[in-house]
C-alpha positions as CSV (number, residue, x, y, z in Angstrom):
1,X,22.5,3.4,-33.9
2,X,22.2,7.0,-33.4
3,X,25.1,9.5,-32.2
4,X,24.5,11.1,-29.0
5,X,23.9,14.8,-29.1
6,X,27.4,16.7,-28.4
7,X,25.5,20.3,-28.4
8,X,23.5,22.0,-26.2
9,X,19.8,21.7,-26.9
10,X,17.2,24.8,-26.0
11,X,14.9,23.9,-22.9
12,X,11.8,22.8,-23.0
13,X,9.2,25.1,-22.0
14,X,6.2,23.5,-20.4
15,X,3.3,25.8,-19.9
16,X,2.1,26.6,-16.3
17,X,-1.4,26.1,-15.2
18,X,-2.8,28.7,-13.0
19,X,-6.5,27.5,-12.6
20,X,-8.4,28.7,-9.6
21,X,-9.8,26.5,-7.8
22,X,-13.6,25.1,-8.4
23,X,-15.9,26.7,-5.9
24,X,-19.2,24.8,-4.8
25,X,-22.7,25.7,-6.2
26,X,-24.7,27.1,-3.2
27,X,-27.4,24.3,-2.0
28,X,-25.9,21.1,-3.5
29,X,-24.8,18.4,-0.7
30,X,-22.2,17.5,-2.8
31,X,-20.2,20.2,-3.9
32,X,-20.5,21.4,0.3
33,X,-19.2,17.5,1.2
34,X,-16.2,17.9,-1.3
35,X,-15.1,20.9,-0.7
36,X,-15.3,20.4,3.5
37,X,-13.1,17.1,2.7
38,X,-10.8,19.0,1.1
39,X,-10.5,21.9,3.6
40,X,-9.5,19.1,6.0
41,X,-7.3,17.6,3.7
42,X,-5.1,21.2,3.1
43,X,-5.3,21.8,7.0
44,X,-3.5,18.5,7.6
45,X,-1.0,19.2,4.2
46,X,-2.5,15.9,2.2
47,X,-2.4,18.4,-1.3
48,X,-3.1,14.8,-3.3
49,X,-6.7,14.5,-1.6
50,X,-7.1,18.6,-2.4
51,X,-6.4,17.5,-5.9
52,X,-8.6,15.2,-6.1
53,X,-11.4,16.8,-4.5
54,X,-10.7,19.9,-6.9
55,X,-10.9,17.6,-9.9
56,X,-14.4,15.5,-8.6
57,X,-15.5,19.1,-8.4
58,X,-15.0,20.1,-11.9
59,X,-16.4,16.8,-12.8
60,X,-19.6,16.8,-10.4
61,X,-22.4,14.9,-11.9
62,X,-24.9,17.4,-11.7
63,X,-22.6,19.1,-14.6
64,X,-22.3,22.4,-13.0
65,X,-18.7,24.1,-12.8
């Protein structure tokens, strides 16, 4: 078995992610669809269905963003 360590270890550092948000392409149903749900989704503080509509955004399958 191991010893335990009896020092004090540097942090780890995790680096931040500051992406902006995806923004819809003008005249597609379904960017305008995801991005309404998730306007309703930050006015009643549900941030996990924002997330979620921010990733099915990035991965729309029209392949723009």
């Amino acid at each position: 078995m191991t010893e335990p360590t009896r020092y004090s270890t540097p942090p780890v550092e995790l680096p931040l992610r500051w992406e902006l948000e995806p923004t819809p392409v003008q005249g597609c149903a379904g960017c305008a669809e995801l991005a309404d749900v998730r306007e309703r989704a930050r006015t009643v503080g549900d941030m996990t269905s924002v997330t979620d509509c921010n990733v099915y955004l990035r991965r729309h399958p029209e392949g723009h963003q």
